[in-house]
Every structure is written in C-alpha cells, then in structure tokens.
N, C-alpha and C positions, 0 to 999 in steps of 0.2 A: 504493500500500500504506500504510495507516494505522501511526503510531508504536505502534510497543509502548508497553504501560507502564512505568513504574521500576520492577524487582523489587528493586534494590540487591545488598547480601551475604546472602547463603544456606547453608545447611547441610542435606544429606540427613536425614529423619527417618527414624529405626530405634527400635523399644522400646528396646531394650537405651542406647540413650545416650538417652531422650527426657528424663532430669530436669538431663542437661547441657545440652540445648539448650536449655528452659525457662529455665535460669540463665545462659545464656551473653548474654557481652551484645554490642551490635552486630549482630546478628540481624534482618535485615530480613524476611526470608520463606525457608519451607522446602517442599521434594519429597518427598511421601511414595509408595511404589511403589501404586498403584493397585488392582492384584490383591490387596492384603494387606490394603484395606480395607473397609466395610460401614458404607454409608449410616446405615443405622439403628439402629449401636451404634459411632460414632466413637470411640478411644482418647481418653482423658481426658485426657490431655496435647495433644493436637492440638485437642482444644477448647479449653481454655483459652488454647493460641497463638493459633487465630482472636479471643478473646474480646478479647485483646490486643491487636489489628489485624493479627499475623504473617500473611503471606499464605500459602497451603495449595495446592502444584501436585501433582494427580495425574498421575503418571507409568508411563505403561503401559508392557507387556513383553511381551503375548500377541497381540495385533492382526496381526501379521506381513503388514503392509501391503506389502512384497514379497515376499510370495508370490504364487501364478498363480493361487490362486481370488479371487472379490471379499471384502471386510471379513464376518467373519461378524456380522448384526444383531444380535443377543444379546451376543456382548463391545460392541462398541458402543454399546448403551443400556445398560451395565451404566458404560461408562468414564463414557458422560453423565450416568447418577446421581450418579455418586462427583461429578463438576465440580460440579453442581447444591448439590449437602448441601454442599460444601464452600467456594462462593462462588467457586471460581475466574476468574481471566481467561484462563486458560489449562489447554490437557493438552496431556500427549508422547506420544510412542510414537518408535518406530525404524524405520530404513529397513533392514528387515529380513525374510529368513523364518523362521517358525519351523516350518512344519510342511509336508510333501509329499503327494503321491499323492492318492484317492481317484478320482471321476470324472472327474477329465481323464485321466488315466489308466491308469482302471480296472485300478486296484492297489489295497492297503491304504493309508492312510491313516496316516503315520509324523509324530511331535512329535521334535522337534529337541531339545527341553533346552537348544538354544542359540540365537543370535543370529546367523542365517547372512549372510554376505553376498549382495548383491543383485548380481551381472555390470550392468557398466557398457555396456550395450548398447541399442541401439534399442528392440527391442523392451520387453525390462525396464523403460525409462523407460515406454515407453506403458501397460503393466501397473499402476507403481507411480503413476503420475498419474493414471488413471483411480480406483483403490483409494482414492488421497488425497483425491479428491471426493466421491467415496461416502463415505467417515469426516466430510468437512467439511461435508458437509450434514446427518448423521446429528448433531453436536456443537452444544449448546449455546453453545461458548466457541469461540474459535482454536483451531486444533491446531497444533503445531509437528513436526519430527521429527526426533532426531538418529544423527550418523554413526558407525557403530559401527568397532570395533575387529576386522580380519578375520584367518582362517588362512590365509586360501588366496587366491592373483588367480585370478579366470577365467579359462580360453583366449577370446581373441578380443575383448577390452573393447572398444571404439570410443571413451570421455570417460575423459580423468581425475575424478575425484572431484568436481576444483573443477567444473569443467564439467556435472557428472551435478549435484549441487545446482543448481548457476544454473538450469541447462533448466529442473529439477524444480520450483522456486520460480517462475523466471517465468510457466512453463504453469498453476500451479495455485495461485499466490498464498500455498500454506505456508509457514510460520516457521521457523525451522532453530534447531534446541538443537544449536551447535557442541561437543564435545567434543575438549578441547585434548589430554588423556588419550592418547583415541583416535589422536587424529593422530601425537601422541609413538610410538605402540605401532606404527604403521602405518611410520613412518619408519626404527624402527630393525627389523622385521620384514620389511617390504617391499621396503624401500630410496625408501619416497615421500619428497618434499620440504613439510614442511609449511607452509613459510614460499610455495611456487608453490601450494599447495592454497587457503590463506590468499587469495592474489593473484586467485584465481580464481572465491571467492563472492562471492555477493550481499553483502555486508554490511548493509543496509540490510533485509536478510529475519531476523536473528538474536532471534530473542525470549530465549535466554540462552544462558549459558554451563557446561558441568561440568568442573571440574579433580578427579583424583582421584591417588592413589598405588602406587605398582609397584613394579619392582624387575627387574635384568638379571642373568640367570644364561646362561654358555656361549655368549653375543651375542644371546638373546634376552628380549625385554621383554614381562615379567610385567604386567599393568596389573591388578594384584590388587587392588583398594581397599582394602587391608588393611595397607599401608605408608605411610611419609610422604609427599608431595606432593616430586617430586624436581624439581631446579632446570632441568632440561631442559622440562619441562612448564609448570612455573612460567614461563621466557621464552618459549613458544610464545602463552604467554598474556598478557606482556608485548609479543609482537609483534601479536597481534591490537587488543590495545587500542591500541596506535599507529595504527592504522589505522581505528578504530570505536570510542566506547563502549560498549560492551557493557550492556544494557538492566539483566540481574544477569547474577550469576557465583555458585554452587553449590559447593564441597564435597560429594565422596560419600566417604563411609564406609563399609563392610558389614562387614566382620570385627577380629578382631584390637585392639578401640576402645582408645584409650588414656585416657589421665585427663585429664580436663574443658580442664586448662590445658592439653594437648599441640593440643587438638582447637583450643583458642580460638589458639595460636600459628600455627597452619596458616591458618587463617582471615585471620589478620594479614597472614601471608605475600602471600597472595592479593589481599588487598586493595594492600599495596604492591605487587608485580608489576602491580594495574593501574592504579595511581597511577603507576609510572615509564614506561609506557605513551602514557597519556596526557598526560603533561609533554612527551612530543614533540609535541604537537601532534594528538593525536585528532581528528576532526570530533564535531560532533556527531550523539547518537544519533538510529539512522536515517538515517543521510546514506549516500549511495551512495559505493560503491567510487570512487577518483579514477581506477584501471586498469579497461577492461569486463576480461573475461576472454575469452582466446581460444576459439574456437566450436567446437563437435564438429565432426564429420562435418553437413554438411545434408542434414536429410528432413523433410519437411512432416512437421508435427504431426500425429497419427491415434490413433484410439481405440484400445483395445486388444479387438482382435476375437477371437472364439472360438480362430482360429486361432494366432494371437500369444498367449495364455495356453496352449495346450496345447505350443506349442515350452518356453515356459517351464517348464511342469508338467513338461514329459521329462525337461528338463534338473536341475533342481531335485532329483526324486526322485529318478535315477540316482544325482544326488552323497548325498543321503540316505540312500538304501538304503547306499550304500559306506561311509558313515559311523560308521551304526549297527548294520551286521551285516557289512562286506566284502562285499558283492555288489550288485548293480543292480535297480534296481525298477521300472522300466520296458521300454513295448513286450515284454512276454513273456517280461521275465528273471525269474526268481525271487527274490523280497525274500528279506531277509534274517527269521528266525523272530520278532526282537523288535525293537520298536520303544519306544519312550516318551512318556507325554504327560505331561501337568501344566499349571498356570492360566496358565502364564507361561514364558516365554521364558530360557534358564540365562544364565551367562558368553557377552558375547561372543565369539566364536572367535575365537584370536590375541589376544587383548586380557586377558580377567579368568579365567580358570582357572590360577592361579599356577604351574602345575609343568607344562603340558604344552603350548607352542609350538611350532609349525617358522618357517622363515621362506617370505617366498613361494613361491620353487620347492621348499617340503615339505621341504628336506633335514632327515634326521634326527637328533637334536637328544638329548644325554644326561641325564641326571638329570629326566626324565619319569617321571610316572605310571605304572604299570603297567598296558595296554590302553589308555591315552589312544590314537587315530586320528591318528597323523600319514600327512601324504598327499605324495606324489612322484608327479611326471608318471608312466606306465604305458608299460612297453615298447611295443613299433610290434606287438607280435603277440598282446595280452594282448587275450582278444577277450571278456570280461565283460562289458563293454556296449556298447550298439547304436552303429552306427558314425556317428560326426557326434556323439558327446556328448562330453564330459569323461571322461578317461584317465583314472584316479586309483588307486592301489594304496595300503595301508593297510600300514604299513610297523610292526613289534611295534618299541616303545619301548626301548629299549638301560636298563635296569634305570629305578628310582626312586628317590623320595624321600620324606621325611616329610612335606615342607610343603606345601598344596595340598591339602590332605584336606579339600574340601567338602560342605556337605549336599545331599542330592540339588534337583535343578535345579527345585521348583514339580514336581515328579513325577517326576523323571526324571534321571540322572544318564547320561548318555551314553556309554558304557563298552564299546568295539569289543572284541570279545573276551571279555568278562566272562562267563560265564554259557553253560553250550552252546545249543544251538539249541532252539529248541520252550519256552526257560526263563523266559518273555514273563511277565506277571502282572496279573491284571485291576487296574487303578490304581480308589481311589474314584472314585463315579460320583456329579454331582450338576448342579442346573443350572448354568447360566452367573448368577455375585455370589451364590452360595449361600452361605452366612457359619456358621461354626462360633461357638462361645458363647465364643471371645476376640476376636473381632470381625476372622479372616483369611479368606479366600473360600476356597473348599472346593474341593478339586482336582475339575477337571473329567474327562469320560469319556474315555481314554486308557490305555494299558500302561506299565509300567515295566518298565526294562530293571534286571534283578539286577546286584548286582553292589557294590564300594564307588562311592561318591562319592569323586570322584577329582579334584577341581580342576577340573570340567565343570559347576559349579552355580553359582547364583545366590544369593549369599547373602544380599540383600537382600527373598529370596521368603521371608516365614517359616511359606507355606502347605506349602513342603517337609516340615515336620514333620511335616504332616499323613498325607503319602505316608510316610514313613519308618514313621510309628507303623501305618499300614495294610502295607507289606510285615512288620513283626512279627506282622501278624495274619493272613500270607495264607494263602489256599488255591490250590493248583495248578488249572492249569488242566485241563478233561478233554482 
C-alpha cells in the first residue's frame, strides 16, 4: 500500500465560518461535504484556498457503500467531478447505509436521513468490499472511508470493528478516515473499548483523521459537532498518534460556530494532543501496527452474490421500515406510509443528533426529542417481522428538549411518529450534482417525512434548505 500524502492540520469547511478559515492560520488543508458542492460554480472562498495551495477533500454522505445494492453510477461520477475540479488526492465516504428496499426486495424504496450502521458480519463484509471496488474503480483519486458513530449493535456480529476495518482494508486496499469522535461516542454508548479498536486497525491504511465535539446528557454521548472538542476524545487521539502518525487530522464543525479565536484554540488543542502523542515515540507515517490484530471468525474470501445482498437487503429494510414508520418492510410486511430521501446521508445514528441516543441495548433514555426512534430488543412474541430478522420495537421518547433542533437531514429529517400515515410528500426531484444558483446540489428524487427536524439531521448538508423551502411549498399527495 502506497504512503498517503501529508495533509497536516485541517478544519471542516462550512459557508457560515468560511472567512474564519480563510484567516485562520496554520491551516494546512480543509473537507468540504461533497453533496453541497458544484463543479462548475465552486464557492469563492474554497477557491481562493486552493489558489493558496490549501488542499480541498470532498467528503461524501450519500454513497451508502453499505448498503445491499451496488454504488449507484451517477452519485459516483458526480463525487469524481467534484475530486476532479477540485484537485484532490483524495475522497471519503462512510461505511454506511443510507437507504433500503427497492428490488431486492421488492418493496418501496426508503432514505435513511441517517448514517446506519453496517452489522459486522460475513456477509456484510463481502457486500461492502465488493461496493468498495466498484467506487474505487469508478474514482479518479483514493477513496478512503470512515467509521461512523452507531445507535444500535446488530444481533449476531461475528468482528469487532477493529477486525471488520482490517478485513475490509486488507481485501480491498481502502484508506480508513478514523474518527476519534466516533469511537469516543461508541465507547461511552456501547460500552466499546476504543483504545482495543485502536489495537486492532490497520494503521498503516489511515489517510486521516476527524476529531469533533459533543456532549453527555443522562450517560449518553451526544457527538453533536456543535460543542467543544472534549478531553476524552482529545486523548483517544493522543493514543492513536502514539501508535501512528497520522497523515492529517481535521476538525469538524457544523452548528452552533463560535468566534474565529475559539475555533483557532481547538485546532491548537489538536494539534498538541498529537504532538504529546507522538513524543512517545510514534512510528512513522504508514508504518504498520507493531500488534497484527486478532482475526475474525475464518471464511474464504467470496464475492458478494445475488444471494448474500438480498439477506442483507431483508435485513436492512426491516430495520428501516421500523425506523421510519414502526413496522417492517420486508418479505410481505407492510412498510410503513412515509419514508425520506434527500442528496445525503443525516446524523450518524448514536453519534450526531444531539438530543436523541439510546445506548446499545436501546434502553430508553430521557430528555429526547419528541418521536426520535429509540429501539429495544422486541419481546419473544412480537411477530412484526419475519422470523430470523432483527427484533426491534420503537419505544415513544419519555418527553424533550430544546437542544437538538436540526435542519432537516439533505431531505429528510427522520421523525418515527411524526406525521400520520399516508403524510409522505413528494421531496424535489432533480438529477444526481444538479446544483441550484448558490452552488449546493439539488435534493435528489425521494419523500420527506413531515414533521420537525428533531436532532436527526445533518447539518453540514446545506442542500437541506433546499427540502425545507420545498415542504413550505408542498402539495399533498393524491
């Protein structure tokens, strides 16, 4: 595997701070979300950073390279435009679903609005390495992809995380965007150990790093990007750099920005965390783990056949349907009436929706959103879905809160309960990198689920406006 380049310190771009980053100094290169942008009428400020030398990563959210269909072609050459125009050495994407059903099947066809987790399971590997080839032949540049922040564990995993990356990196040569975040949110959610997660990648696969900030209400971890960078997270990131230098290391921001100096203080941070890091004695970048990591279950490596995508697809949509209406949508059970789409991918679940977590086993959790989907195991008699899937019962939030009130998700604000049934609404229709006259890509064909935005979005997508300003304009559906 070929060295990554040096990206060095980094910061997320967003309009809303772009004339801080511009002025911020120490800035070696910035991530801009990829769906929010258009080749052919780049934001002014992100020019003049490449003009600068700043380097420019588009960072995808829609791709849902774990899901059980393959990459759809069109986001694909849509993410390779955006690389292309912007000189990149690199794009991201997430090991992630975002969207269920269609003809595997043969249901409708449901958008997440979020960042589902992928089941750490045989099959699922074969699914998402096959998907990650298809992407990395379709790509110009490297793709990397990183580990998202979950609500829920699968029944049945087979790998830990660290495990499910190593497989995933060594079958298909991908780059891994660690998020330290992520892991913080998973450890105090889950109950994972980040520092065995740590023990058990590749290291030598990392093309960067994102640290971002949260917040713990009632034992569970907010990983809202819209708070400080907490010291927990800060040394998850100090233990990685003792063990790797890390290629760069990113700052994300999406909400709540503060004033230029708070933003440049955080960056500081970051940077010392991985200065005290590597004073222990880092290797250097690219150098392999000194520990292998212990090996999953053994099974010959195999493609992902028709077969092994439609287990997946069952699985997937069931939890989807249950998600976004309480009911099952697969094998012959009745979706639920609405579903949501939009260009991009919302909050990872369990990680960035500020006000509405459970922890792994779903237990129910106070000071949540109103209709946010928490989920607990499903009695031994609950017979909603087909037997051999995922149990899950949708459990109504024990009152709310004010904070967490996001914009909807890139089209879709995920809102179990929200709205009664049949209340769906045709989302804008447009192609795939369709770009509106401020230069964000134009929400793609999908519904939107009524209802508020509730700590289930993506506030980094600022095509959500787009959806927002189309539900003020809607028409019912006949």
């Amino acid at each position: 595997m070929e060295r990554m380049p040096r990206l060095g310190t980094g910061i997320g771009w967003r309009p809303e701070i772009a004339d801080a980053v511009e002025g911020m100094p120490g800035i070696d290169w910035v991530e801009a979300v990829s769906e929010n942008l258009c080749p052919g009428h780049l934001p002014e400020s992100l020019v003049r950073l490449r003009e600068r030398g700043v380097t420019v990563v588009p960072h995808g959210v829609s791709l849902g390279l774990g899901g059980a269909e393959r990459p759809d072609p069109g986001r694909l050459a849509a993410l390779a435009e955006r690389a292309e125009a912007l000189g990149s050495p690199l794009v991201t994407e997430h090991i992630a679903f975002v969207r269920a059903g269609g003809p595997l099947t043969a249901s409708r066809r449901l958008e997440a609005g979020h960042l589902l987790p992928v089941p750490r399971t045989r099959d699922a590997l074969d699914v998402l390495c096959e998907n990650v080839r298809i992407a990395q032949d379709a790509l110009p540049v490297p793709l990397a992809v990183e580990n998202i922040a979950a609500l829920l564990a699968w029944p049945g995993e087979e790998m830990t995380e660290g495990q499910f990356l190593y497989e995933l990196a060594d079958r298909t040569g991908v780059r891994l965007l660690i998020d330290v975040a992520n892991l913080h949110t998973n450890h105090v959610n889950r109950g994972e150990d980040p520092a065995e997660a740590l023990g058990d990648l590749p290291l030598e696969a990392i093309a960067y790093v994102h640290v971002a900030g949260g917040f713990e209400r009632d034992g569970v971890w907010h990983d809202s990007h819209a708070h400080p960078v907490a010291q927990p997270v800060l040394d998850i990131l100090t233990d990685l750099a003792s063990r790797v230098a890390p290629p760069g290391v990113l700052l994300e921001r999406d909400e709540n920005f503060p004033a230029a100096g708070e933003l440049e203080g955080e960056v500081a941070a970051i940077r010392t965390a991985v200065e005290k890091g590597r004073a222990t004695g880092a290797p250097a970048v690219g150098s392999r783990a000194a520990t292998p990591p212990r090996p999953g279950p053994a099974r010959a490596a195999t493609g992902a056949g028709d077969a092994v995508r439609q287990r997946l697809a069952l699985d997937q949509t069931a939890l989807l349907s249950a998600l976004v209406a309480g009911t099952a949508g697969a094998r012959g059970v009745r979706p639920g009436a609405a579903g949501c789409a939009g260009p991009g991918a919302g909050r990872e679940a369990g990680g960035r929706g500020r006000e509405g977590r459970a922890r792994a086993a779903g237990v129910p959790r106070r000071g949540v959103p109103d209709g946010f989907p928490l989920l607990r195991p499903a009695a031994a008699d609950d017979r909603r879905l087909p037997p051999g899937r995922p149990r899950l019962r949708r459990v109504a939030a024990a009152g709310r809160t004010g904070a967490g009130r996001g914009r909807a998700a890139g089209g879709a604000a995920v809102v179990a309960g929200a709205g009664g049934a049949g209340a769906a609404l045709a989302a804008p229709r447009g192609p795939v990198g369709a770009c509106d006259r401020a230069g964000a890509a134009a929400p793609l064909t999908g519904r939107v689920r009524p209802g508020r935005a509730n700590g289930t979005s993506h506030p980094h997508n600022t095509a959500s406006r787009n959806v927002n300003r189309a539900w003020r304009r809607r028409k019912p559906l006949a």
